[in-house]
Phi, psi and omega in degrees: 000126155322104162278150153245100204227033214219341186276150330137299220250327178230133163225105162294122161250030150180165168201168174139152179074000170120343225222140154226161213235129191208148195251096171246100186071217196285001188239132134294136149227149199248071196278173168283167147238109153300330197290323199286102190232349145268170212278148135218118195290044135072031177311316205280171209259030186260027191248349159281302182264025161326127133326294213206129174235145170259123206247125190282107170289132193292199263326339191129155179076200160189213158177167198256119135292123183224165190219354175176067184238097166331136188299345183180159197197159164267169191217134171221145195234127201017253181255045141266168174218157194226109181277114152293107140226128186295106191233183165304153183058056180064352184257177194229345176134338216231124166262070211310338167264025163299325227277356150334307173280313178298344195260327192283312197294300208298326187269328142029273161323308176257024168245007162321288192047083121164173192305162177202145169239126200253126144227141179265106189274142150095358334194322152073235139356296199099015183297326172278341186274330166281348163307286246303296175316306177310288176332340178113343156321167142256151192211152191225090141326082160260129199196133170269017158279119195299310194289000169283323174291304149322318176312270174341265160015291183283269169003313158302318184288293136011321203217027180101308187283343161021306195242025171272157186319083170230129191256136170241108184243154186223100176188172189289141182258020175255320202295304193307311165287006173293281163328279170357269180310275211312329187265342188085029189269146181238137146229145176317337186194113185253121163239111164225168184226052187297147165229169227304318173226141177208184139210139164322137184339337194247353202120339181324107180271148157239132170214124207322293187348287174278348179253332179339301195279336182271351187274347170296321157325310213251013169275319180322317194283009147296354206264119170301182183303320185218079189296167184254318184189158190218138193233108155265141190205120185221132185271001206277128177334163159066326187280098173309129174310329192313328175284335162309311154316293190302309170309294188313322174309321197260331168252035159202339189253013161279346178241005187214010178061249137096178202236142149255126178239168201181157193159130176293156133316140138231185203202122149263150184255125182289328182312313174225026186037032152271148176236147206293163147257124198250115156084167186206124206246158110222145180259155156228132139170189209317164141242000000 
């Protein structure tokens, strides 16, 4: 397991029981988890006193109890910084055990010794697109939510890069790398994050299952002469990193050789020094 174990600004101090107890900066808050499915006793006292609880409705959905919860707050992750707001279906902006994949990206980039172009699909914040940056990348942002995009944007700005490369696009990220090749644009290192199910600006349905391998197919065709990494990240229930894994072998390290590796995102828990699972990653890259 990938630990994101680096962080300052974030602590899981507990899970269990469906719930995880969680230290962002100076507020607890208390989210749903599917994964914490065992019991805990709730020993740490912040599971009494949470800042903001997300509470689930049986029709669907939820909503945040909050008793002293700012509308937003910052967050800093080594030399980035991050805006955090408690938004629908449990999230705050920011998934931290992301920050597993940023330190591998980062360091990538900066043992590259030489320019590198990031494009960040699915793109979400910007969390990865403000590592990329920071590291010394140009980064190409794609996301079809306009306000994710902005959300990134601030984030950037936040964290310094306000004039650093970063192209911030608001478009469906299949059609947009479709142009891309049409145009002849290359990049060095492809980072996404698709998700299970969606739809596009226009109506596009996605559903991982069936669109992952061609859409992974048709990022290849962007990967430069001497791409550096390619990053896939997937929440969808049931999909073993293995499978992630394979795709990349079979649409990238057959033609540009280079190593794949696969592993779920974890998270530590300060209560029982177990680490929770978020998620499922596989890279690829150069050697």
């Amino acid at each position: 397991m990938w630990i994101a174990e680096h962080w300052d600004d974030y602590e899981l101090l507990d899970c269990g029981g469906g719930e995880k107890l969680e230290r962002w900066g100076k507020q607890i808050l208390v989210r749903p988890d599917p994964q914490a499915i065992w019991e805990t006793p709730q020993r740490h006292p912040g599971w009494k006193r949470a800042n903001g609880r997300y509470q689930r409705s049986q029709t669907g959905g939820g909503h945040w109890e909050k008793k002293s919860l700012p509308e937003s707050w910052q967050m800093r992750y080594r030399d980035i910084t991050l805006q955090v707001k408690p938004m629908n279906f449990k999230h705050t902006g920011i998934f931290p055990e992301q920050a597993a994949n940023w330190d591998f990206a980062m360091d990538k980039i900066r043992n590259a010794d030489r320019p590198i172009r990031v494009l960040n699909l699915f793109g979400y914040t910007g969390g990865a697109t403000v590592a990329c940056a920071k590291a010394g990348a140009s980064v190409c942002h794609v996301d079809a939510a306009k306000g994710m995009v902005a959300w990134g944007k601030e984030n950037a700005k936040l964290s310094g890069l306000e004039e650093a490369p970063i192209r911030w696009i608001v478009d469906d990220c299949a059609k947009f790398v479709e142009r891309e090749i049409r145009r002849g644009k290359q990049y060095d290192a492809i980072i996404m994050d698709p998700p299970s199910y969606g739809r596009g600006p226009s109506g596009e349905v996605w559903k991982l299952e069936e669109n992952l391998y061609p859409f992974v197919k048709l990022c290849a065709g962007v990967l430069s002469d001497k791409p550096l990494f390619v990053i896939i990240n997937s929440y969808t229930t049931g999909l073993a990193p293995s499978v992630l894994g394979y795709l990349l072998h079979l649409l990238v390290a057959e033609k540009y050789g280079g190593k794949c590796t696969w592993d779920e995102l974890g998270l530590p828990v300060t209560q029982t020094g177990l680490a929770l699972p978020c998620g499922a990653t596989g890279r690829w890259f150069s050697e």
